[in-house]
ZAMARGU-4260 file (C-alpha; in steps of 0.2 Angstrom, whole numbers, plus 5000, padded with zeros to 4 digits):
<rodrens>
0) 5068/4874/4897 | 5059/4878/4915 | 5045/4885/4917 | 5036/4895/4927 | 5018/4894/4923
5) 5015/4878/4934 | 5023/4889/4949 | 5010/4905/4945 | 4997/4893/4945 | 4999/4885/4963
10) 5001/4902/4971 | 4986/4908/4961 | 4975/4892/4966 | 4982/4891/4985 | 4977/4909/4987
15) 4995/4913/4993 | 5001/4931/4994 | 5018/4930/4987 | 5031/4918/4975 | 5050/4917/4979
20) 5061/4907/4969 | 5080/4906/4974 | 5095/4897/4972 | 5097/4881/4982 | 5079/4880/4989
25) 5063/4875/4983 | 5049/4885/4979 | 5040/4896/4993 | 5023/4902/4994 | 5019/4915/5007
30) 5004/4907/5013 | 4993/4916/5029 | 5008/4925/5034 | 5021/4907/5034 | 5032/4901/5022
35) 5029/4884/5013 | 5039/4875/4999 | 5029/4869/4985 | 5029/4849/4987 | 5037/4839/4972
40) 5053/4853/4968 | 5070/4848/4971 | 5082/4865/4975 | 5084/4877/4962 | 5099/4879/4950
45) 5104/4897/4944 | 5100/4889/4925 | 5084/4884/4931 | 5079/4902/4938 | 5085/4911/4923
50) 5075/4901/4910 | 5059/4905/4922 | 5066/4924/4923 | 5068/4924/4904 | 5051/4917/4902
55) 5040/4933/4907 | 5054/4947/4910 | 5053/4962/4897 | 5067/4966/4886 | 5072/4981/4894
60) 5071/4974/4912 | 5083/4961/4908 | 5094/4975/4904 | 5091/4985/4921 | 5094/4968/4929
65) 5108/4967/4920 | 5115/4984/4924 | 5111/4987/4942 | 5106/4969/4947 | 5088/4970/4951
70) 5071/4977/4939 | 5053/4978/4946 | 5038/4977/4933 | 5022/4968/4932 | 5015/4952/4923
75) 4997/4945/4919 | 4996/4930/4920 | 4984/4925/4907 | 4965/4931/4914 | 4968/4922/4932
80) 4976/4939/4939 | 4992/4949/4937 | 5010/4946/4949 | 5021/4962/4953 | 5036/4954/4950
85) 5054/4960/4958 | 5069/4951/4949 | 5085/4953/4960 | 5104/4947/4961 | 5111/4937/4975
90) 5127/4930/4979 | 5129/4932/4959 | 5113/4924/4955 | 5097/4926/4950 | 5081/4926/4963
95) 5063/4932/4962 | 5048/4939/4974 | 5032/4938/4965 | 5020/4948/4975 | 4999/4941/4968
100) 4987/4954/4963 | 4971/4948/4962 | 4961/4949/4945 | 4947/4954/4953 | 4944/4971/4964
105) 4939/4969/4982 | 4923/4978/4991 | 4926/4988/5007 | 4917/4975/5017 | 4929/4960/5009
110) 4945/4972/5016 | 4937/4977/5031 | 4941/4997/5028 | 4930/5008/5043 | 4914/5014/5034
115) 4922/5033/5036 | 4935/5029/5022 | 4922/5028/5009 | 4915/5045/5014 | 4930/5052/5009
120) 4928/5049/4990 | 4916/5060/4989 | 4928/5075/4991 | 4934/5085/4977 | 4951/5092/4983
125) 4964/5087/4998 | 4977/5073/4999 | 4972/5056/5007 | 4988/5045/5013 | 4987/5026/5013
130) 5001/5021/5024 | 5008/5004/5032 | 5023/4993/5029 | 5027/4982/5015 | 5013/4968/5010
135) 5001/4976/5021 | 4987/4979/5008 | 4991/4997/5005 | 4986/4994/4986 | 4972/4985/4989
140) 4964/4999/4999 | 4968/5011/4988 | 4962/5001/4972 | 4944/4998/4982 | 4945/5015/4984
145) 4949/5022/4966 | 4935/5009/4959 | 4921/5015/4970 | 4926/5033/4962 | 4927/5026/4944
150) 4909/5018/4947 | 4902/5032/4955 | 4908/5049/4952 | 4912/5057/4933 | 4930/5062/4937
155) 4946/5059/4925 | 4956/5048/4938 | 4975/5048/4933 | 4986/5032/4941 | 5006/5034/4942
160) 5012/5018/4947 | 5026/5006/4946 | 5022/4995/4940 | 5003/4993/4937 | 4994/4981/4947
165) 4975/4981/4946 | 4968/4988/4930 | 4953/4999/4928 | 4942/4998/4915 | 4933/5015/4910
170) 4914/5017/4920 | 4907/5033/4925 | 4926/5041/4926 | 4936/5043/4914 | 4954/5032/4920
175) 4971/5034/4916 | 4984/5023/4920 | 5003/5027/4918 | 5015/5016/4921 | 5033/5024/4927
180) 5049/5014/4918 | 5036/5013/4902 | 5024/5027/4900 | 5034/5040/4908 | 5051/5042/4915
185) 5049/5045/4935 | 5034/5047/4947 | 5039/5065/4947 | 5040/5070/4930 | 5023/5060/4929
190) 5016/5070/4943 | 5022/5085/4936 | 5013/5084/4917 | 4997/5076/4928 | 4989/5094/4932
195) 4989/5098/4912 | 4980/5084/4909 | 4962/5088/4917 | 4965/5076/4932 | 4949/5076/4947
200) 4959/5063/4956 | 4978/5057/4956 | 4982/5041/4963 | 5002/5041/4966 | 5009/5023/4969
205) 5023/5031/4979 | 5028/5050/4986 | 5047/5042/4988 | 5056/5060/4985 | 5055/5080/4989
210) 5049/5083/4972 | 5034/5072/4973 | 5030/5074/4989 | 5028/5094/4983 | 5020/5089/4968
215) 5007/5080/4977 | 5003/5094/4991 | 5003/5107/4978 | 4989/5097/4967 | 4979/5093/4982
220) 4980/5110/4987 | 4973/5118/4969 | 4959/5110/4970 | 4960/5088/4966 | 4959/5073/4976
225) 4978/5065/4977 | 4979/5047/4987 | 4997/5045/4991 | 5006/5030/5000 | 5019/5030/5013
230) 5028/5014/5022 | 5024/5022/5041 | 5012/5017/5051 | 5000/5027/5062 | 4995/5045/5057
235) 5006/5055/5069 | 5021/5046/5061 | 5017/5050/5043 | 5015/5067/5047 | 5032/5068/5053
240) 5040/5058/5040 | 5031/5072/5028 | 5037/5085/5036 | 5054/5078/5038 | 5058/5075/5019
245) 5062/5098/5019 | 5075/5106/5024 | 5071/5116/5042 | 5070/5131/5032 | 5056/5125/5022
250) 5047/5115/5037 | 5037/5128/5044 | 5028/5133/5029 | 5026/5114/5025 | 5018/5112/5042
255) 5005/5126/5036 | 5000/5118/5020 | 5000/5099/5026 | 4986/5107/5038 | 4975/5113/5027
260) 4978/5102/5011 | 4980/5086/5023 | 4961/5078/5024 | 4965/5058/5031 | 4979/5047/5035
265) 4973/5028/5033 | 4986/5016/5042 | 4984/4999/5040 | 4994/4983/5045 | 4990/4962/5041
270) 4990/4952/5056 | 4988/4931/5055 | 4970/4927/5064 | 4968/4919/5081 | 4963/4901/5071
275) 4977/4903/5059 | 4968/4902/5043 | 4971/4919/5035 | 4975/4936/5041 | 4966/4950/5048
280) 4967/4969/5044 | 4969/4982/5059 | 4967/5001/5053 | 4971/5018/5061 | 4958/5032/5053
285) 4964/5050/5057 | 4951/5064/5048 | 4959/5081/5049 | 4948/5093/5059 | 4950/5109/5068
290) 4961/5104/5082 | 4972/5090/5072 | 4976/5103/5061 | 4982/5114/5074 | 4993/5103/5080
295) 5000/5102/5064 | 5003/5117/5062 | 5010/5120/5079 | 5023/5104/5076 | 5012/5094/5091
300) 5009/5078/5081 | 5014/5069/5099 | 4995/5077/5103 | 4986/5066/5086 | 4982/5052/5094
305) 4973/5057/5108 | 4961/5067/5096 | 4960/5051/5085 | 4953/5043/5102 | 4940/5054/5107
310) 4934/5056/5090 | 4927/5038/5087 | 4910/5046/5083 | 4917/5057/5068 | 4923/5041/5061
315) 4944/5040/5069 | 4951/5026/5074 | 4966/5023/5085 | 4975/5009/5078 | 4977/5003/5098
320) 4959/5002/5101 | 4959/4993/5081 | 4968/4980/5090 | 4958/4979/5104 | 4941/4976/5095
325) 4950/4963/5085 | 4954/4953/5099 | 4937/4955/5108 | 4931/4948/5093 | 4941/4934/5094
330) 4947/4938/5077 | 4968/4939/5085 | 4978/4932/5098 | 4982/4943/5113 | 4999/4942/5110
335) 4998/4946/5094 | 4989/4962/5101 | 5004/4964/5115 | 5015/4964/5099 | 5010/4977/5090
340) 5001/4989/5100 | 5009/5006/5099 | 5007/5008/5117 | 5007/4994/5126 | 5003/4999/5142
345) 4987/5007/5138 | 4981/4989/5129 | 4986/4979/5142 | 4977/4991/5154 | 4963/4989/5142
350) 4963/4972/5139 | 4960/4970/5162 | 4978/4958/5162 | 4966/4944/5165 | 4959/4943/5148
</rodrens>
C-alpha cells in the first residue's frame, strides 16, 4: 500500500506551502512561490494516489468524492501541524492539493499585519473583511487575529469554517469551532443559529452567498464583532462585490447598512522576495470613517482609495504605496512592484523611472 506520510513529512520539514499529487507526475511541493518535484519519485499511477487518498480521507468524503468528484476536509497530521486537504477528479482520476497549516499561531510581527489591524480587536460590534486571492494568507491573518482576542478579551468567539484549520484552545474567551460538512450543515445555517448562542465575535471562513453575506451584516450590525473573508483585493473592490451579490432593488438600502456596520477592509496578497528565498506580504488597510462611509453610501467607492491615501496617519494603507515601501526596502523586485500595482502609473511616477 502507498503511503502518504513520508510526502506530509517533506512539505512539513521543507516549510513548503502546498502538496499536489497527480497522475503521471511526481510529487510537487509549492515552495516560495515555485514548483518543485520531490527527488527520489517516479510518476504517479491512479492506484498509487488512491491508496494515499484512502489513507487520511473520511468516510463520508470519499462518498462526496464519489458523487460529485471532488471533497474538501482537513487532516492533522500527527502533532507537526494540520493540511486542508482538496481531493478532486481529473481526466477520470484521482489528484490532490494539500494546502500546510502550520501547528503553531503566528504573531502580527511574524505576518507582517500594519499595527492598526490589531486596534481593531478591541471593538465590540462591526464587521471586519479579510480579503485577497487564493493562498494569499487570508487565514493566517484572521487566526493571529482571533488568537490575540482569545488571550486578551473574555468574549465567546464562535468559528464557522470548512474545514478547520488552526485550532484554538480555550484562554481568556471562551472558543467555539464549528466545522460546516460535520458539525453543521452550511455556513448559513450555521450563521443563522450563531446569534442564539451568546456569540461576542463570529469568525466566518467564507460569506460565499446572499444569505450569509446578510447574516453576517445583520450580526455586525446588532451589536458583535463578525470577521468575514472575501477573494477580492483592494477595499473599493470588496465593497462593490458586497453590494453586488443584491438585487438593485435591495442595493440601496445595502449601501446604507455596509456604511455604518462596515468598520475595515484588510486586503492582502504574497509576493516572492527580491533574493528569492520566501515571500513577502503586501497589505491594503481601509478604516471606515466619516467620509468613506459617505462614499458608500452614495455608491462612490471609485473615491476609497484616495481617502485610504491621505489617511496614513489614522492607520490606512493604499496597497500601491504597500508596494512601494516594500521595494524601497529592498524586500521586492521592481517588476514585481510594476506587476501588481493597481495603478501603475502612479507607482512608476513614484518609483522616479530611474529607480
Amino acid at each position: 500500500m502507498a503511503d502518504i506520510i513520508p510526502l506530509l513529512d517533506a512539505c512539513f520539514e521543507r516549510n513548503a506551502s502546498d502538496l499536489h499529487i497527480s497522475v503521471g507526475r511526481a510529487p510537487v511541493l509549492r515552495e516560495k512561490g515555485g514548483l518543485r518535484e520531490i527527488e527520489g519519485h517516479g510518476p504517479l499511477t491512479h492506484e498509487v494516489i488512491a491508496d494515499m487518498v484512502r489513507q487520511i480521507t473520511p468516510a463520508r468524503n470519499l462518498e462526496e468524492l464519489e458523487n460529485i468528484g471532488t471533497t474538501d476536509f482537513g487532516y492533522a497530521h500527527g502533532e507537526k501541524c494540520r493540511y486542508r486537504v482538496d481531493v478532486l477528479t481529473q481526466k477520470g482520476n484521482w489528484g490532490a492539493v494539500l494546502r500546510l497549516i502550520p501547528h503553531k499561531l503566528l504573531s502580527f510581527e511574524q505576518i507582517g499585519l500594519p499595527e492598526a489591524c490589531q486596534n481593531l480587536l478591541d471593538l465590540h460590534r462591526g464587521l471586519i473583511l479579510v480579503t485577497g486571492p487564493t493562498g494569499s494568507g487570508k487565514t493566517t491573518t484572521l487566526s493571529t487575529m482571533i488568537d490575540w482576542i482569545n488571550r486578551n478579551r473574555e468574549t465567546h468567539i464562535i468559528t464557522i469554517e470548512d474545514p478547520i484549520e488552526y485550532y484554538h484552545t480555550h484562554q481568556k474567551s471562551q472558543v467555539t469551532q464549528r466545522e460546516v460538512g460535520t458539525d453543521v450543515p452550511s455556513f448559513a445555517e450555521a450563521m443563522r443559529r450563531s446569534l442564539r448562542q451568546d456569540p461576542d465575535v463570529i469568525l466566518l471562513g467564507e460569506m460565499r452567498d446572499l444569505e450569509t453575506t446578510s447574516s453576517a451584516i445583520t450580526a455586525a450590525e446588532t451589536g458583535h464583532l463578525v470577521f468575514g473573508t472575501l477573494h477580492t483585493t483592494g477595499a473599493a473592490r470588496t465593497v462593490d462585490r458586497i453590494i453586488d451579490q443584491y438585487p438593485t432593488d435591495q442595493q440601496e438600502q445595502v449601501r446604507s447598512q455596509l456604511a455604518v456596520s462596515l468598520v475595515a477592509v484588510i486586503s492582502q496578497i504574497l509576493i516572492p522576495t527580491a533574493d528569492g528565498n520566501s515571500r513577502a506580504a503586501a497589505f491594503e488597510v481601509m478604516i471606515t470613517n466619516p467620509a468613506i462611509e459617505n462614499h458608500i453610501r452614495k455608491c462612490e467607492t471609485y473615491k476609497i482609495p484616495s481617502v485610504i491615501q491621505t489617511s496614513r496617519r489614522q492607520g490606512m494603507l493604499l496597497m500601491d504605496d504597500c508596494l512601494v515601501d516594500l521595494y524601497r526596502d529592498g524586500r521586492i523586485a521592481k517588476d514585481e512592484v510594476l506587476d501588481r500595482a493597481f495603478d501603475r502609473k502612479f507607482v512608476e511616477t513614484r518609483l522616479g523611472g530611474g529607480v
